[in-house]
C-alpha positions in Angstrom: 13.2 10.4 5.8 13.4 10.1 1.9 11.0 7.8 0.3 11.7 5.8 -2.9 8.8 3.7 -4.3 10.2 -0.2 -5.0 10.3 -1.0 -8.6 9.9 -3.9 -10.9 11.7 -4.0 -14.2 10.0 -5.9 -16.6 11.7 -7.1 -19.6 10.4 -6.9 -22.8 13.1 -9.2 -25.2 12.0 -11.9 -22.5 8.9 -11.5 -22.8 9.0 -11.9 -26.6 11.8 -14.3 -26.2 9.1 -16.9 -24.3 6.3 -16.6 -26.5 9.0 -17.9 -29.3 9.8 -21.1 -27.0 6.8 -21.9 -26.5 5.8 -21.4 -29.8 8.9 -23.7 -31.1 7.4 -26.7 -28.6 3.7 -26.5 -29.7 4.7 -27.2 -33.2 4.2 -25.5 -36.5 0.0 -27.1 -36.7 -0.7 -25.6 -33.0 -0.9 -21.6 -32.5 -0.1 -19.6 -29.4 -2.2 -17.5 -27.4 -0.9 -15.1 -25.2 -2.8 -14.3 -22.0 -3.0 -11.0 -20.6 -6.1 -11.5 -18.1 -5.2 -8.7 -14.6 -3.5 -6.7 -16.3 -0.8 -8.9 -18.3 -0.6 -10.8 -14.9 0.2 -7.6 -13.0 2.9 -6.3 -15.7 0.9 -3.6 -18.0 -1.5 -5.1 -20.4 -0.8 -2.1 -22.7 2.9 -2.4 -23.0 3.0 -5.4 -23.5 0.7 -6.1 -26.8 2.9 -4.5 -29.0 5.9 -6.6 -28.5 3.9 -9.8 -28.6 1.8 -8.4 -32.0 6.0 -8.1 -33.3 6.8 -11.3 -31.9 4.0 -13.2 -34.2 0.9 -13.6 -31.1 -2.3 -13.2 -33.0 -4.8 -15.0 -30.4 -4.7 -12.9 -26.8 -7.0 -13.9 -23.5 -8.1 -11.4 -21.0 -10.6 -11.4 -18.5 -13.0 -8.4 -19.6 -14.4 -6.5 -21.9 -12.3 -3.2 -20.4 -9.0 -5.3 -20.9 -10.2 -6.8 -24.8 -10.5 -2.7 -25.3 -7.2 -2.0 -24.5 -5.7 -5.1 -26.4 -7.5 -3.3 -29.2 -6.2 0.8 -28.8 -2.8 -1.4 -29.5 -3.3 -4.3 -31.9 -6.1 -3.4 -34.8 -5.9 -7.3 -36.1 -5.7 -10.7 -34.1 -8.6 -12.5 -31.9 -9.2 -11.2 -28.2 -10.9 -13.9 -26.5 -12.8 -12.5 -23.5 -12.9 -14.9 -20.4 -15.6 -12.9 -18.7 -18.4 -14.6 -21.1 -21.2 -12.8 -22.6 -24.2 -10.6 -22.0 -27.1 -9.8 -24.9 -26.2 -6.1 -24.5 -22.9 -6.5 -25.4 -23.4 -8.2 -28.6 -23.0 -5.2 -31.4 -19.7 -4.2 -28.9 -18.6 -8.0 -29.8 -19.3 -7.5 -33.3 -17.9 -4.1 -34.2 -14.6 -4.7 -31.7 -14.2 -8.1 -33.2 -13.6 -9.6 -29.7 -14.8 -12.9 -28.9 -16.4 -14.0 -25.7 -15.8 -17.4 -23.7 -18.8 -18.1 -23.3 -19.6 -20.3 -19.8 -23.4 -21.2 -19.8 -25.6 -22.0 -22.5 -27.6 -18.8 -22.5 -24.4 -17.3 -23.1 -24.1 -19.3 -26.3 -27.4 -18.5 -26.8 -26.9 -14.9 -26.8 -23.7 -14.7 -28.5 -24.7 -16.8 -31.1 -28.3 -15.0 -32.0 -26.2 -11.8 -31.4 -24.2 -12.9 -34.1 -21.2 -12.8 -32.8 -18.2 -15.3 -33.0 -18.2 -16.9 -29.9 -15.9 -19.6 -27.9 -17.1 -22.4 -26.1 -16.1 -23.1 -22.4 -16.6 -27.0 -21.4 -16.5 -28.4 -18.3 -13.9 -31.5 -18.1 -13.4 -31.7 -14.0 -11.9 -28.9 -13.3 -15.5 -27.5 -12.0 -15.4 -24.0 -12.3 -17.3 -22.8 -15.3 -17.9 -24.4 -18.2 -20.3 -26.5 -20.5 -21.5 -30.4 -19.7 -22.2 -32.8 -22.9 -26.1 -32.8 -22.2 -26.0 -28.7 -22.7 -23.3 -29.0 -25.6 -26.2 -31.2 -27.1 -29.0 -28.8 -26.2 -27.1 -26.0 -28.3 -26.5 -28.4 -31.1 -30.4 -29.0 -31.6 -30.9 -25.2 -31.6 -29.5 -25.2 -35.2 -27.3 -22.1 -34.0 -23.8 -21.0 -35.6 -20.8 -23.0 -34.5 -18.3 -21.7 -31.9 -15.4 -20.5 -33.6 -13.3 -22.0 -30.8 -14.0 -24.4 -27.8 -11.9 -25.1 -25.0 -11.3 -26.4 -21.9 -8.4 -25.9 -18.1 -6.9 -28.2 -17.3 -6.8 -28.8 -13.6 -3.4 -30.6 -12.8 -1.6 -30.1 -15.9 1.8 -29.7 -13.7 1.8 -32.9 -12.5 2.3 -35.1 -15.4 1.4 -38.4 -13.8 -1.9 -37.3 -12.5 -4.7 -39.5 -13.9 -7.1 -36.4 -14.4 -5.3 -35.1 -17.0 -6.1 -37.9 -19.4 -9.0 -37.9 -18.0 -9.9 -34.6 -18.9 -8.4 -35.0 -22.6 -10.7 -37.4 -23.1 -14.1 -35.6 -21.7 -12.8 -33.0 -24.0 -12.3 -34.6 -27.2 -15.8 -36.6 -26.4 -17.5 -33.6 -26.1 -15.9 -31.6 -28.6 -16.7 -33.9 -31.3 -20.2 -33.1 -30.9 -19.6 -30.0 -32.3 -17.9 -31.3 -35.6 -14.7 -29.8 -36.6 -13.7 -26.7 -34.5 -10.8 -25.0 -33.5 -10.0 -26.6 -29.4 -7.9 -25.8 -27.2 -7.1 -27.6 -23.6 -3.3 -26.9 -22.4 -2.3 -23.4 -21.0 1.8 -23.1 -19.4 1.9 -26.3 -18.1 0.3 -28.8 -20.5 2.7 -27.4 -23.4 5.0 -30.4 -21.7 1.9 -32.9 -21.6 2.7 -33.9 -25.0 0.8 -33.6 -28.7 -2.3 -35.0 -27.5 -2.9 -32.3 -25.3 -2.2 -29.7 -27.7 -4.8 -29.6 -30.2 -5.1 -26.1 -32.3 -4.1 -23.3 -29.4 -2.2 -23.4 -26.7 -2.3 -20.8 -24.1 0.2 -19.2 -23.0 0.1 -17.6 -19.3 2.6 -17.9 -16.8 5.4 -19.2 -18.7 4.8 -16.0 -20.8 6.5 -14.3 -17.5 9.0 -16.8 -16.7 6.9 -18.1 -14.3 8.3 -22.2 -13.6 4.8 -23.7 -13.2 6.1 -27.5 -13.6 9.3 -27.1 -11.5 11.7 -28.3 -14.6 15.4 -27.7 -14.2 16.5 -25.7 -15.8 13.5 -23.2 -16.1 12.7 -23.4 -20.3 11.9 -19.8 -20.4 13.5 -16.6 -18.9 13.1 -14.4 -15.9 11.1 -11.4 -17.4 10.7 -9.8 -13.7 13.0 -8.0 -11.5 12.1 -5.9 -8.1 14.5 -3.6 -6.2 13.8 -1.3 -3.3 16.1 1.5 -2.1 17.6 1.2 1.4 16.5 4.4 3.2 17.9 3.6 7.1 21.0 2.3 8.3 21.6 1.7 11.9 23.9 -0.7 14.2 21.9 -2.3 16.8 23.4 -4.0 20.7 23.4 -7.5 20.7 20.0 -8.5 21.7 18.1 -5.9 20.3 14.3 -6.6 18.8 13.7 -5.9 15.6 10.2 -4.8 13.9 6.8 -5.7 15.2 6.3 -8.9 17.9 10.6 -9.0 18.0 10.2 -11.7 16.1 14.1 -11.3 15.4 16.7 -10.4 17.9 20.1 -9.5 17.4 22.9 -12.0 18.4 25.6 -9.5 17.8 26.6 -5.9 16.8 24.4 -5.8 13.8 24.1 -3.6 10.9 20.6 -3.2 9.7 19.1 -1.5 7.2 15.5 -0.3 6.7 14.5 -1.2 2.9 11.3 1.3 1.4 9.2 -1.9 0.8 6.7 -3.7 2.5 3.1 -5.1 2.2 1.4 -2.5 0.9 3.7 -2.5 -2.2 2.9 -6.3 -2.3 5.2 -7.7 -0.5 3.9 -11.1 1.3 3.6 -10.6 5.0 4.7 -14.7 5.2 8.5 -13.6 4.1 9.1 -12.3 7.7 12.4 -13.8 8.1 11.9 -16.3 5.4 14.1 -14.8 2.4 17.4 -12.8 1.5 18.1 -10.1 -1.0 20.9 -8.9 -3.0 23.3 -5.8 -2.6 26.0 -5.9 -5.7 27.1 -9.1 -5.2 26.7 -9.9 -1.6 23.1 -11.9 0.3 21.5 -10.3 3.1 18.6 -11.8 4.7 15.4 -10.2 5.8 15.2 -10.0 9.5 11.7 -9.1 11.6 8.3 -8.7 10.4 7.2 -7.2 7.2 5.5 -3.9 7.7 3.4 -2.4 5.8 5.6 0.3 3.9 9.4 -0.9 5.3 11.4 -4.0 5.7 14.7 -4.9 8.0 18.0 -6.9 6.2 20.8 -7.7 8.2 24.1 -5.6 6.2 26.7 -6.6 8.8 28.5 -8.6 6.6 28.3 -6.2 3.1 30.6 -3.9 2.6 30.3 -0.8 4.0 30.5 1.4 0.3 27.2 -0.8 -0.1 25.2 0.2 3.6 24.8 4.0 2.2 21.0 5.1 1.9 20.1 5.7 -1.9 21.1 2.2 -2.8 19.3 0.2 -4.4 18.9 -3.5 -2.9 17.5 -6.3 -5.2 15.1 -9.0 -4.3 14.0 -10.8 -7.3 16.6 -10.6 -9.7 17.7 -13.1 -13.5 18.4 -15.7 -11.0 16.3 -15.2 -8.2 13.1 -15.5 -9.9 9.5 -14.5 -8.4 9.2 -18.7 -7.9 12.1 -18.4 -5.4 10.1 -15.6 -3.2 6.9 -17.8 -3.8 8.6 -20.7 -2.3 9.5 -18.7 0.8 6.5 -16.8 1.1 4.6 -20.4 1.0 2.5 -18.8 -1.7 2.1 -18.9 -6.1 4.3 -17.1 -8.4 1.3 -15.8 -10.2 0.2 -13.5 -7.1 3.9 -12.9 -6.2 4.0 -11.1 -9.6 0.2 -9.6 -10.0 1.0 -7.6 -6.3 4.0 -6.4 -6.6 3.4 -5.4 -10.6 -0.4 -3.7 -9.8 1.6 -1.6 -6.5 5.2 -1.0 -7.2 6.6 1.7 -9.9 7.2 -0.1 -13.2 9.6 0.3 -15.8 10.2 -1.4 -19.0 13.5 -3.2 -20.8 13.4 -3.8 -24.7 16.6 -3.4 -27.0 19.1 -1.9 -23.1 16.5 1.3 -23.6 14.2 1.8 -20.3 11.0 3.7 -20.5 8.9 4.5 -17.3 5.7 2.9 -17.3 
């Protein structure tokens, strides 16, 4: 049997095209960040740097010093933030690199800062994961050490507007902030962009919404699908009314059924919890996943698509410009985010920009 690795298409122009929305809601006073921690969220750190350097980004976030290296092979100027922190040995690395570590603890701080290298701040607000308290912020202050060039902080329910711990949080950051005198600060990623001004501060940044992702559930979606994932139907086969399909017959036939056998499955990252649970796209026509997802094949139900669209060698589409990864989310009970970071770290990729593709 032929094989034919799935592929997600990621698009380039959308990617830039989001970074300039959000960039027209933060305002002209509050920069952009882009973050490109796991890989550009499973999408190909390295293609997607240059685009964002052309789009105006000058502030990027990733999680390591491996990733702020490969920001750098592609963009000589801008600030990489690393979210991983700091370690003394990696201080003249910092320095000659220009990247600048989060920095988590206050020994980080410590180290960054007799290092000598520009440093950000991470506070803790209530999210509880990381992050300085006001009684350390005030133990760095009376070390007489160099200033954080940046200090931040996560919200932890900034898509939920009406939940009291985001003004909460605003205010444990501005209180301990302040301590630190004026400094660049920075508190709303994706979904505090639609928090309002107060939330905004000097950098935004930019993560999910960067992919399309819909991390606040507004209708319409602000930004655009950047994602799209196809598979290649490799089987087709008419099965008796009442015939099992895949692993447990968790799906049985209730007529003459077409099915056909898609070259995608769990291993290529996609969710075992969409057994059943979702439909895909042939030209214009649904079809809807039937049985269990296996580890390198699916089953879709093709009795009702036209038979020029049942041959093997076509290509079947199940995230698509209107179909975005929140849709499979949704029916896979899971996040966008790892929706897109495993199918983009195990399917083939390819890139859009300007109607020219270029294999990844």
């Amino acid at each position: 049997m032929r094989s034919h690795r799935p592929e997600v298409i990621i698009d380039l122009d959308a990617i830039q095209q989001n970074f300039a929305i959000a960039t027209s809601i933060a305002g002209p006073d509050v920069d952009v960040a882009a973050v490109v921690k796991s890989d550009g969220y499973g999408l190909g750190l390295d293609r997607l740097i240059e685009p964002l350097v052309a789009a105006g980004c000058r502030n990027f976030f990733v999680a390591d010093l491996s990733e702020a290296s490969r920001v750098r092979n592609h963009s000589e100027g801008g600030t990489v933030f690393v979210l991983a922190g700091m370690e003394r040995g990696h201080a003249e690395h910092c320095r000659k690199n220009r990247l600048v570590p989060v920095c988590n603890t206050l020994e980080e701080a410590v180290a960054a800062a007799e290092g000598r290298c520009d440093y950000a701040l991470n506070l803790e607000t209530g999210f509880s994961r990381f992050g300085l308290g006001s009684s350390e912020v005030r133990s760095l202050i009376h070390r007489c050490l160099p200033q954080p060039v940046l200090v931040m902080s996560h919200l932890a329910c900034a898509d939920e507007p009406a939940n009291t711990l985001n003004e909460l949080q605003k205010n444990r950051f501005v209180c301990i902030s302040e301590l630190l005198g004026a400094t660049r600060r920075s508190l709303a990623a994706s979904a505090g962009l639609f928090l309002g001004p107060a939330y905004l501060f000097d950098l935004v940044r930019l993560g999910s919404a960067l992919y399309g992702l819909n991390t606040t559930d507004r209708v319409p979606n602000r930004f655009a699908n950047v994602l799209r994932l196809r598979a290649c139907l490799v089987d087709v086969r008419q099965v008796q009314v009442g015939a099992a399909v895949g692993y447990r017959s968790t799906f049985r036939a209730n007529r003459l059924t077409r099915l056909g056998i898609l070259s995608i499955g769990y291993a290529h990252g996609l969710a075992w919890s969409l057994s059943n649970r979702m439909t895909v796209e042939i030209g214009s026509h649904v079809a809807p996943l039937v049985g269990r997802v296996a580890m390198e094949y699916v089953a879709v139900d093709l009795t009702d698509v036209p038979d020029q669209l049942c041959q093997p060698g076509q290509w079947v589409e199940l995230i698509t410009r209107d179909r975005p990864a929140d849709a499979m989310a949704r029916a896979g009970a899971t996040v966008a985010q790892e929706v897109m970071l495993r199918l983009g770290a195990a399917c083939r990729r390819s890139y859009v920009a300007l109607e020219h593709r270029k294999e990844a």
